[in-house]
C-alpha positions in Angstrom: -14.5 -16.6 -0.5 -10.9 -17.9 -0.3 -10.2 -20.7 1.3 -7.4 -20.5 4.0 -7.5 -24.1 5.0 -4.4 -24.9 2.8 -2.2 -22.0 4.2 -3.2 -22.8 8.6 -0.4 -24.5 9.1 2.2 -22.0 7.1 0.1 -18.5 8.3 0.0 -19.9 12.2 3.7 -20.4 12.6 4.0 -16.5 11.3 1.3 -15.4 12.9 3.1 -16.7 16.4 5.9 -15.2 15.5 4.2 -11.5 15.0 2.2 -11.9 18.0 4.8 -13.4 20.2 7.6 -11.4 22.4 10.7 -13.5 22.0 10.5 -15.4 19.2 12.8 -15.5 16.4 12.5 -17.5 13.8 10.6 -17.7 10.6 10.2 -19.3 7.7 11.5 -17.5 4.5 9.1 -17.8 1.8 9.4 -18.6 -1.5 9.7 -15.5 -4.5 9.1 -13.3 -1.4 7.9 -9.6 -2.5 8.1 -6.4 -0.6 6.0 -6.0 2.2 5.0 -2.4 3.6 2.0 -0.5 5.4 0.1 1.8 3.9 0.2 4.7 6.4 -3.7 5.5 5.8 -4.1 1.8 8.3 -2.6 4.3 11.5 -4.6 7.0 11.4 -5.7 7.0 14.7 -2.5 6.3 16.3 0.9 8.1 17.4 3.9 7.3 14.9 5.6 5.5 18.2 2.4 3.4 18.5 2.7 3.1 14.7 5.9 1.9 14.8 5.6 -0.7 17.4 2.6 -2.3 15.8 5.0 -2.8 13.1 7.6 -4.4 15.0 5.0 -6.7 16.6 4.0 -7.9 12.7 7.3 -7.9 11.2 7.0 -5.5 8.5 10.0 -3.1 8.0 8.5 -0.9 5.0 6.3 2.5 5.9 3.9 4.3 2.7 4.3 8.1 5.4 1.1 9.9 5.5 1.2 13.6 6.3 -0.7 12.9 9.5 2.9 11.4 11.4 5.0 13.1 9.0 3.3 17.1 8.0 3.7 18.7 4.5 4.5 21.5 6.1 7.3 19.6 8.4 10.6 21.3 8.5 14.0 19.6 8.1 14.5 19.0 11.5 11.3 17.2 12.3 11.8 15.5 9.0 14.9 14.2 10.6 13.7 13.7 14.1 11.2 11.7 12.3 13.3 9.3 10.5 15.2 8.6 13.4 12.6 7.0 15.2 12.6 5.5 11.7 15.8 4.1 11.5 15.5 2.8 15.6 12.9 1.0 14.7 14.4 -1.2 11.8 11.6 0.8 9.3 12.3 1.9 6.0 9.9 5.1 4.6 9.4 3.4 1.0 7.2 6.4 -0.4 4.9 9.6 0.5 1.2 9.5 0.4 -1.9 9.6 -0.5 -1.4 13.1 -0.9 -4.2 15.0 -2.9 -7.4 16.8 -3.1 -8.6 19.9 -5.4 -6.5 22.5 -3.3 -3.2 20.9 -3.5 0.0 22.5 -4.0 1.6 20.6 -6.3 5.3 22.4 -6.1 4.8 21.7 -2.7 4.0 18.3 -2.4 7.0 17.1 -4.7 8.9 19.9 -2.5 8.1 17.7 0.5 8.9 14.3 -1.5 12.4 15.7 -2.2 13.1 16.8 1.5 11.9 13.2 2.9 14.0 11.5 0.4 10.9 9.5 -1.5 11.3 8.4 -5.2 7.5 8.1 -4.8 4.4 9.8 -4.4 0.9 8.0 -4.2 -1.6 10.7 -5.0 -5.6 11.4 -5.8 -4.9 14.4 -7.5 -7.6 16.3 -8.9 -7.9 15.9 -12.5 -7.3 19.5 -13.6 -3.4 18.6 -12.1 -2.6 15.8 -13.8 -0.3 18.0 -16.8 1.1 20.1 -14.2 1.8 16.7 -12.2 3.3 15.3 -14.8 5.9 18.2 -15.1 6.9 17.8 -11.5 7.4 14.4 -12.3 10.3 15.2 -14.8 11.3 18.5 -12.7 11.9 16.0 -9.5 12.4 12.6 -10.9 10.1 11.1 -8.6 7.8 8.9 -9.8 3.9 9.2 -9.0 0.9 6.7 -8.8 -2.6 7.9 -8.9 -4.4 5.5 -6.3 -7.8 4.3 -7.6 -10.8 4.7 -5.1 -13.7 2.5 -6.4 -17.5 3.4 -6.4 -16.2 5.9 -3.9 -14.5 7.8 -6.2 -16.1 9.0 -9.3 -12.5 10.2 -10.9 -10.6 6.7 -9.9 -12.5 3.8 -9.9 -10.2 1.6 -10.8 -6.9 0.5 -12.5 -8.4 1.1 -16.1 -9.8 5.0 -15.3 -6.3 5.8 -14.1 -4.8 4.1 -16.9 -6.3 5.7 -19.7 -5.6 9.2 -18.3 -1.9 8.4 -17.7 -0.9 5.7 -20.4 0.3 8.3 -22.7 2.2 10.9 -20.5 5.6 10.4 -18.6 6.7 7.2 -17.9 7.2 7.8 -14.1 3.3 8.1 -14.0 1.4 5.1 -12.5 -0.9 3.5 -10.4 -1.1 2.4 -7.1 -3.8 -0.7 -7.5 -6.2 -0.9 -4.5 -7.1 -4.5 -5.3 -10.4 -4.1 -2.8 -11.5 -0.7 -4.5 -10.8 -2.3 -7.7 -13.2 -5.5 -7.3 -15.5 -3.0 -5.2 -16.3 -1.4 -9.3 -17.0 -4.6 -10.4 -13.2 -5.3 -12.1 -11.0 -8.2 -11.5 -7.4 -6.8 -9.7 -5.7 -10.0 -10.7 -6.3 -9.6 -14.3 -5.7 -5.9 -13.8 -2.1 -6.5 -12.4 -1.2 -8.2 -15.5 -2.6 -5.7 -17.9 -1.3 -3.0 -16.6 1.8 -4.0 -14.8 4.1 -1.6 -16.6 2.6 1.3 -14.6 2.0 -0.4 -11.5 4.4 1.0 -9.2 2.5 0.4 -5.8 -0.2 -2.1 -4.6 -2.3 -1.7 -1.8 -3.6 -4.9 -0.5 -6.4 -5.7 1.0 -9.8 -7.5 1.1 -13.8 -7.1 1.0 -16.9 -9.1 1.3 -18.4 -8.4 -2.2 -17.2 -7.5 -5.6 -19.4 -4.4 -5.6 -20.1 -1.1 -3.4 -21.5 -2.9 -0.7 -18.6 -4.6 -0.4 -16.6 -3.7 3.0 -13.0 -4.2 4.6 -12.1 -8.3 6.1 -9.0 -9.6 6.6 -6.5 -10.7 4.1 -7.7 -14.3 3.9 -11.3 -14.1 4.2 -12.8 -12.1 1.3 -13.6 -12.1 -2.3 -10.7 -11.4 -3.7 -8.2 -14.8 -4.2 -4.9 -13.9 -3.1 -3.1 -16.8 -4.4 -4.0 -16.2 -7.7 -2.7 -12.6 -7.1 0.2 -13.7 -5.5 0.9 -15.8 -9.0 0.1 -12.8 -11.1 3.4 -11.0 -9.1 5.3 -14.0 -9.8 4.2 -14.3 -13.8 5.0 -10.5 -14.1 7.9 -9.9 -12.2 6.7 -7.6 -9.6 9.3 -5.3 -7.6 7.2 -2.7 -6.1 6.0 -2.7 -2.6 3.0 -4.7 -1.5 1.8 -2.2 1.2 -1.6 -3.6 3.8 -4.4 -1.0 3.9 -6.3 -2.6 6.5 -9.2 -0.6 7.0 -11.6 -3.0 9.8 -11.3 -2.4 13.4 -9.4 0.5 12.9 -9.4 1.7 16.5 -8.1 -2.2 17.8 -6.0 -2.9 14.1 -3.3 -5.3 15.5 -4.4 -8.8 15.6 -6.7 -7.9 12.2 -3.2 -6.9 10.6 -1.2 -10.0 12.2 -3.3 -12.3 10.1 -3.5 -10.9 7.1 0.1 -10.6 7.0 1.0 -13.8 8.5 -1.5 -15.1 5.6 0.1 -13.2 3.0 3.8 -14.8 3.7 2.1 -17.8 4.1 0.7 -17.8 0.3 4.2 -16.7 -0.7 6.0 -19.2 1.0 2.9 -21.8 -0.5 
């Protein structure tokens, strides 16, 4: 497990400030990378109670699921929507996951291009991968198939998406779940490096086991060592969004979410 003993003192100070009401200061770390949410952590909740779980953290950067924001939404609940957006400091970095084995595709870059996103994350099904990757240069919007571990027989992890995209469209990627990827038995840190070219989301997160059994902890306390992913950003230049999926205690997320952000920007600012 990874230690969090060197990062207290750093990770308290932010985590006062994301818990607090009227605090405002805090410390500006070091190489600091996009951080985002990955909608899929809200599921249970309103986009208002969303959005002020957000403030409480500090995290201006939003991955929209269809559940606050509908395919199907038209233009002026897509803009209603974004205004609660924009009042609450939040910025709708991309669209997704969107994708199962009845998807339309024209329609899901459709609704990428109303809601403004240069990206999709997706878990297409494999039959829609070519048609995909002619949306892609249709739309210019770039997509990232998100790997799904033992889960998901399709995407396990950052290599099985690889190999079906390394040889099509640029603008197709991957978003690396670093927890589903150690959950198949690979190492995300070594994964971020080899394949960092089509890395164009992360999904962060931690487990306790680097196999199926393995299930969701907070940011500090499982298997995988964040610092040394942290240096892998560094080493290749990173400039996507790191986006929390924080998947335990998903009915009571906030404090769970708190730390592992607060540990997060305390490893950057490390």
């Amino acid at each position: 497990m990874s230690s969090r003993r060197d990062f207290i003192r750093q990770t308290s100070g932010v985590l006062a400030v994301s818990l607090g009401s009227g605090v405002t200061e805090r410390p500006v770390a070091r190489d600091a990378f996009q951080l985002g949410m990955a909608g899929y952590t809200f599921h249970k909740f309103s986009l208002d109670q969303t959005l002020e779980m957000m403030k409480r953290v500090d995290v201006r950067n939003l991955c929209i699921k269809d559940f606050h924001l509908p395919l199907n939404s038209t233009s002026d609940e897509i803009s209603a929507f974004f205004q609660k957006l924009k009042q609450a400091g939040v910025t709708g970095y991309a669209v997704g996951p969107i994708g199962d084995d009845d998807t339309d595709i024209e329609g899901a870059f459709d609704y990428a291009s109303r809601v403004g996103a240069q990206l999709i994350v997706g878990i297409p099904a494999l039959k829609d991968i070519p048609e995909i990757e002619k949306k892609v240069k249709k739309y210019n919007v770039r997509y990232a198939i998100h790997n799904h571990g033992p889960d998901e027989k399709r995407y396990t992890d950052a290599l099985s998406v690889y190999n079906l995209i390394k040889n099509t469209d640029p603008r197709m990627g991957i978003c690396l779940d670093i927890g589903h990827d150690i959950r198949f038995g690979s190492d995300p840190v070594a994964d971020l490096k080899k394949y960092a070219d089509r890395i164009f989301d992360i999904h962060l997160k931690n487990v306790t086991a680097a196999s199926a059994a393995g299930r969701a902890v907070e940011l500090g306390r499982g298997v995988i060592h964040i610092p040394a992913l942290v240096g892998a950003l560094r080493q290749i230049r990173y400039s996507g969004m790191c986006s929390l999926e924080y998947e335990k205690d998903m009915e009571d997320p906030l404090v769970g979410i708190a730390e592992s952000v607060g540990y997060f920007k305390g490893v950057c600012a490390k």
